[in-house]
C-alpha positions as CSV (number, residue, x, y, z in Angstrom):
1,X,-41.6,57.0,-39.9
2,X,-38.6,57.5,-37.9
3,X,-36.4,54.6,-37.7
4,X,-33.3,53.7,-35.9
5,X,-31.1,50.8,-34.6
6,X,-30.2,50.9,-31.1
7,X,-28.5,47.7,-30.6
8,X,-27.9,44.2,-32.9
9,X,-25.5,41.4,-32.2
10,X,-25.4,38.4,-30.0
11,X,-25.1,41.0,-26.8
12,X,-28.4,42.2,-27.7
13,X,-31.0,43.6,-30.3
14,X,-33.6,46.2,-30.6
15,X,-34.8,48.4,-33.2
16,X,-37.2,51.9,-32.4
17,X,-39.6,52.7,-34.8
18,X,-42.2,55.5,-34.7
19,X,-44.9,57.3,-37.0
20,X,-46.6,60.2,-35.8
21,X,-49.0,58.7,-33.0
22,X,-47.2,55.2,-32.4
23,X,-43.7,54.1,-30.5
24,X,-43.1,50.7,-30.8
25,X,-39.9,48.4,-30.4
26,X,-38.7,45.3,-32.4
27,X,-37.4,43.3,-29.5
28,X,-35.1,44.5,-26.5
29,X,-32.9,42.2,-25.4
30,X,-30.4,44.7,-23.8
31,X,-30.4,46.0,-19.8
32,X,-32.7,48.6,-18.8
33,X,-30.2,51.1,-18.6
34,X,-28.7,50.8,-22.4
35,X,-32.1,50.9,-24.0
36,X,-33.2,54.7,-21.8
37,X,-29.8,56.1,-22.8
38,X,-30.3,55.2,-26.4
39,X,-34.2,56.5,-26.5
40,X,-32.8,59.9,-24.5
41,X,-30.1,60.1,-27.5
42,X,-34.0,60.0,-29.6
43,X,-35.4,62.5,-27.4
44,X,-38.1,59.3,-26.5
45,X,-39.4,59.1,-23.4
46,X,-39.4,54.9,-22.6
47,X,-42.6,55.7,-21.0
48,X,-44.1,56.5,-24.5
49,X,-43.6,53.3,-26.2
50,X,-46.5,51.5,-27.1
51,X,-45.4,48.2,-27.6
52,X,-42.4,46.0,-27.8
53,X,-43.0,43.0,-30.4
54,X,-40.4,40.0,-30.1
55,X,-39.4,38.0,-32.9
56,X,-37.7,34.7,-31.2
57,X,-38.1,33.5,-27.9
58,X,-33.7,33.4,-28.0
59,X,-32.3,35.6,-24.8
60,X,-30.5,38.5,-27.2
61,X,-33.8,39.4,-28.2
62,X,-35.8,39.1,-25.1
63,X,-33.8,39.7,-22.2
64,X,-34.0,42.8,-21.1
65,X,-38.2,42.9,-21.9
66,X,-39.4,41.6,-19.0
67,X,-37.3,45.0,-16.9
68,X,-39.0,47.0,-19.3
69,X,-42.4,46.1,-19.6
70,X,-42.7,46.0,-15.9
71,X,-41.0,49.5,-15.1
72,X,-43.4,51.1,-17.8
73,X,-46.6,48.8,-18.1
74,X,-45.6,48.2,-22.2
75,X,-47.6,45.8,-24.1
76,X,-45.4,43.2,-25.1
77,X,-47.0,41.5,-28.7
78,X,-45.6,38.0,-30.0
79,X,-46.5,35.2,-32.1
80,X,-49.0,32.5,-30.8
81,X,-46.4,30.0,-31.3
82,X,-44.2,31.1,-28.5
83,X,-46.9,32.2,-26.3
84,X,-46.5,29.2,-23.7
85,X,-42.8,30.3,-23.8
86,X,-42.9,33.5,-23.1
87,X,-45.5,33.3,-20.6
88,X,-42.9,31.3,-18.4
89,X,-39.9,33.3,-19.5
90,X,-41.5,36.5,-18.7
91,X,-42.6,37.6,-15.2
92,X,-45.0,40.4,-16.4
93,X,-48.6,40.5,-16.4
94,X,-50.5,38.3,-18.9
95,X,-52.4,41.5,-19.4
96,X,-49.4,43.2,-21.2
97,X,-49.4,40.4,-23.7
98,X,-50.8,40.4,-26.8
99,X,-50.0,37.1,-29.3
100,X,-51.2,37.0,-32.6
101,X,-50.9,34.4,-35.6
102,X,-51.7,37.3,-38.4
103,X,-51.4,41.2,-39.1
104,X,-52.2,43.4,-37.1
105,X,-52.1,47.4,-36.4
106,X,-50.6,49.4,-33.8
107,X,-52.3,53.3,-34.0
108,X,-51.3,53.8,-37.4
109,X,-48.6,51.0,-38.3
110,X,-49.6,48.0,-40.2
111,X,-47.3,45.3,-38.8
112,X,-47.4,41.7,-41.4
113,X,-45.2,39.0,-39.5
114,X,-43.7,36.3,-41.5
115,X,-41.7,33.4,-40.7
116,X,-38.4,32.9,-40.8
117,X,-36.0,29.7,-40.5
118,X,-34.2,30.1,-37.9
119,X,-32.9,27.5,-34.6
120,X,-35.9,28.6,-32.4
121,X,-39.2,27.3,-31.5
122,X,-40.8,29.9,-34.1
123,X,-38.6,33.0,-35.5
124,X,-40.1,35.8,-37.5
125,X,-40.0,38.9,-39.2
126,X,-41.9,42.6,-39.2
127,X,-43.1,44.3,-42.4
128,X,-43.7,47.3,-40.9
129,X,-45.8,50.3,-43.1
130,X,-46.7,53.5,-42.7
131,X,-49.5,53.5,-45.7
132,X,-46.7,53.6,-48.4
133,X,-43.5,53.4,-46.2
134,X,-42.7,50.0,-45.4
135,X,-39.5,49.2,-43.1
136,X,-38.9,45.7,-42.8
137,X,-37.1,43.6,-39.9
138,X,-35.1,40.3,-41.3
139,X,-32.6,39.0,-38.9
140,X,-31.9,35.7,-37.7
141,X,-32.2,33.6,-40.3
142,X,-30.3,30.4,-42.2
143,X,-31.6,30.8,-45.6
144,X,-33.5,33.6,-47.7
145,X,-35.9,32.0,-49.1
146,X,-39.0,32.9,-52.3
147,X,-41.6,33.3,-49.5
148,X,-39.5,35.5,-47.0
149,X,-38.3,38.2,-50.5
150,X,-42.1,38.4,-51.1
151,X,-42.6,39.4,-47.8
152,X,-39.6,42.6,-47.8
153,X,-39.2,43.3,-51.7
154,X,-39.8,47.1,-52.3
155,X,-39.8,48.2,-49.2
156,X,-37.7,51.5,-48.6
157,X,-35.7,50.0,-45.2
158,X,-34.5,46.5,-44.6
159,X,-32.1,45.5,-41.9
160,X,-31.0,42.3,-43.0
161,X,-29.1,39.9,-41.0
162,X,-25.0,39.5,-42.5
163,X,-23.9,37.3,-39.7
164,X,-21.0,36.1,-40.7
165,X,-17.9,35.2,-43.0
166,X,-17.5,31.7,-43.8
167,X,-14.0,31.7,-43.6
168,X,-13.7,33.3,-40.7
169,X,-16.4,30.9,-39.3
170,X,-14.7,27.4,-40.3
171,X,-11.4,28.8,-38.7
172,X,-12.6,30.5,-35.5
173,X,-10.9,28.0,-32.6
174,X,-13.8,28.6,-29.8
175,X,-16.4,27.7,-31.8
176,X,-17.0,23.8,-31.9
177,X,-18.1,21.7,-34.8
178,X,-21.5,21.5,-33.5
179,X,-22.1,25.5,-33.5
180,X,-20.8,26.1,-36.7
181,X,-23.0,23.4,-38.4
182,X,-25.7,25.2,-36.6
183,X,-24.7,29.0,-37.6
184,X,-23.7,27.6,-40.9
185,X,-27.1,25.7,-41.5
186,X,-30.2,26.8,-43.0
187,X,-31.9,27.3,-39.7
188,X,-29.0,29.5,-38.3
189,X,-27.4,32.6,-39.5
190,X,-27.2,34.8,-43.0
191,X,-23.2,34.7,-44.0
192,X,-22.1,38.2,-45.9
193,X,-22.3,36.6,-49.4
194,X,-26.1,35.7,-49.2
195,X,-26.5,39.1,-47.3
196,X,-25.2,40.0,-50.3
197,X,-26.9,37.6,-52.7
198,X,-29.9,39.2,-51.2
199,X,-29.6,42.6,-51.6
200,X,-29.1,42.0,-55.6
201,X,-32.7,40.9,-55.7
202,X,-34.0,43.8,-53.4
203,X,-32.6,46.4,-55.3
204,X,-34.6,45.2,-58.3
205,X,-37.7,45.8,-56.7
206,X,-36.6,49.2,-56.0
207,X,-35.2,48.7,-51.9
208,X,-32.7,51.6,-52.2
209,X,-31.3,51.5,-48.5
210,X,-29.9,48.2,-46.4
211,X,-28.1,48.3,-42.8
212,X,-25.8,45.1,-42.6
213,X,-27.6,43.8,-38.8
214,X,-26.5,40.8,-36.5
215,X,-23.2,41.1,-37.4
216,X,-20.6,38.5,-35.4
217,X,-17.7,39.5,-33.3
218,X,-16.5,36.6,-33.8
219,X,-16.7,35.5,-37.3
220,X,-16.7,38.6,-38.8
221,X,-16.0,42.4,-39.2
222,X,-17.6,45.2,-40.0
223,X,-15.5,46.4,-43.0
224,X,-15.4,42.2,-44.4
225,X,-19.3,42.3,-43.8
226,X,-18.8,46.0,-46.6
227,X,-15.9,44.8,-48.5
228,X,-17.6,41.2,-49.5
229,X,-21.0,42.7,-50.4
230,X,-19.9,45.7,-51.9
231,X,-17.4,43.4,-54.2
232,X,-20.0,40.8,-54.7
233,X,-23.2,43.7,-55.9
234,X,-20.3,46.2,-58.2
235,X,-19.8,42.7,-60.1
236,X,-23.4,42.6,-60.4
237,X,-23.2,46.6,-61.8
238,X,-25.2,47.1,-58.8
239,X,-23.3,50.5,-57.3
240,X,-23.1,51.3,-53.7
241,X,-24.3,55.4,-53.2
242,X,-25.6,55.0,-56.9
243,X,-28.4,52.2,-57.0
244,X,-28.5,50.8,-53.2
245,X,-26.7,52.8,-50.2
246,X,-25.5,50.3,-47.4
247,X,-25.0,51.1,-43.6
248,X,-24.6,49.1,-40.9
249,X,-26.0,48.3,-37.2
250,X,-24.2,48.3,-34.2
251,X,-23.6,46.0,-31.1
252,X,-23.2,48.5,-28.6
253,X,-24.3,52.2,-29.7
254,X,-27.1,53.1,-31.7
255,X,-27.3,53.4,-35.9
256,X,-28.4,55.7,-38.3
257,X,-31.4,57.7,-37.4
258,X,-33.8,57.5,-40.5
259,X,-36.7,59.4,-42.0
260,X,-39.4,57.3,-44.3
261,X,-41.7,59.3,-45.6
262,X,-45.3,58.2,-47.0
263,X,-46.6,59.6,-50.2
264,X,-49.1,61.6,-48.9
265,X,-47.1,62.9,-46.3
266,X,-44.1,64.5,-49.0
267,X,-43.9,67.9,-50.1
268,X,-43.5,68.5,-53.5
């Protein structure tokens, strides 16, 4: 699989994934124009995309699917339990969509959705696989839980949500009580440290590479988001570039590309 970040942050999130005969998208929430420059910067044409599948029904991951879909007839795929939602959000054909409540395949991808608590009216998550490359999608969420690990350990690729600093939360002045409750809750947002908390049960299992997504412009940085998990997993012994390289997403340009390679597919 080739893998890559093209936006993530409250101004918008979507991640491109392909595999030899399949395009697909993990969201778009971004305008028409940022998403084309960022597949031309892949050599993609939009036109070749499958599928886009949406995690919430929240605007920074859907807004900019309805432009999309419509320009290039994409089949949009998202959980029965926003289907009622997204039907009245959406102005595409109902033919585009496709809702699910269980795995499924696109061409050659094996997509397993799992929940995830999160503020909306049903969040999830993608284990994607490639027969033994699995890249998994786990943003948005208050708490990481036993049953949402199960769903992500070993896999080669995780984006995983570090939203915020608590700190930097508590004492940001624009925010009210109300929204930091909610970001601070276990139905809103992953802070750095249990990002970070995380990532020292992943390696175990053998997840080698994390990129730091959803990251706040307001309640955090990019080098705290580093600093705090990079401190937190060395007093762990767990070593950054040793036992678990860490990168991170981007708000408004696009991430590391990445290669996952099945098994059968390396050359020995």
């Amino acid at each position: 699989m080739r893998v890559c970040n093209l936006a993530s942050g409250s101004k918008g999130n979507s991640t491109y994934i392909e595999s030899d005969t399949t395009r697909i998208l993990i969201d778009n929430g971004k305008p028409l124009s940022y998403i084309f420059d960022r597949l031309n910067e892949l050599n993609v044409p939009p036109e070749k995309i499958d599928a886009i599948l949406i995690t919430h029904e929240h605007g920074d991951h859907i807004k900019g699917i309805e432009k999309f879909a419509r320009t290039y007839n994409t089949k949009v795929y998202a959980h029965m339990s926003i289907r009622e939602i997204l039907l009245h959000q959406l102005k595409i054909s109902h033919d585009q969509f496709v809702f699910f409540d269980s795995n499924f395949t696109i061409g050659d991808l094996e997509i397993q959705p799992f929940p995830l608590p999160h503020d909306s009216k049903y969040c999830i998550g993608y284990r994607i696989a490639e027969e033994d490359a699995v890249v998994s999608i786990c943003t948005d969420l208050g708490q990481f839980n036993d049953s949402t690990y199960e769903m992500i350990k070993s896999s080669a690729l995780v984006y995983l949500e570090s939203n915020y600093d608590s700190e930097m939360l508590m004492s940001y002045p624009n925010y009210p009580p109300f929204l930091k409750r909610r970001i601070n809750g276990t139905h809103g947002h992953l802070s750095n440290l249990a990002c970070a908390k995380a990532i020292e049960k992943l390696v175990k299992t053998g997840t080698r590479l994390v990129v730091l997504s959803h990251i706040s412009e307001h309640s955090n940085t990019i080098n705290l988001a580093v600093s705090t998990i990079v401190n937190y997993l060395e007093n762990k012994d767990i070593i950054p570039n040793r036992d678990i390289k860490l990168d991170v997403a981007y708000q408004d340009h696009r991430g590391t590309i990445y290669r996952i390679t099945p098994t059968s597919k390396k050359k020995f």
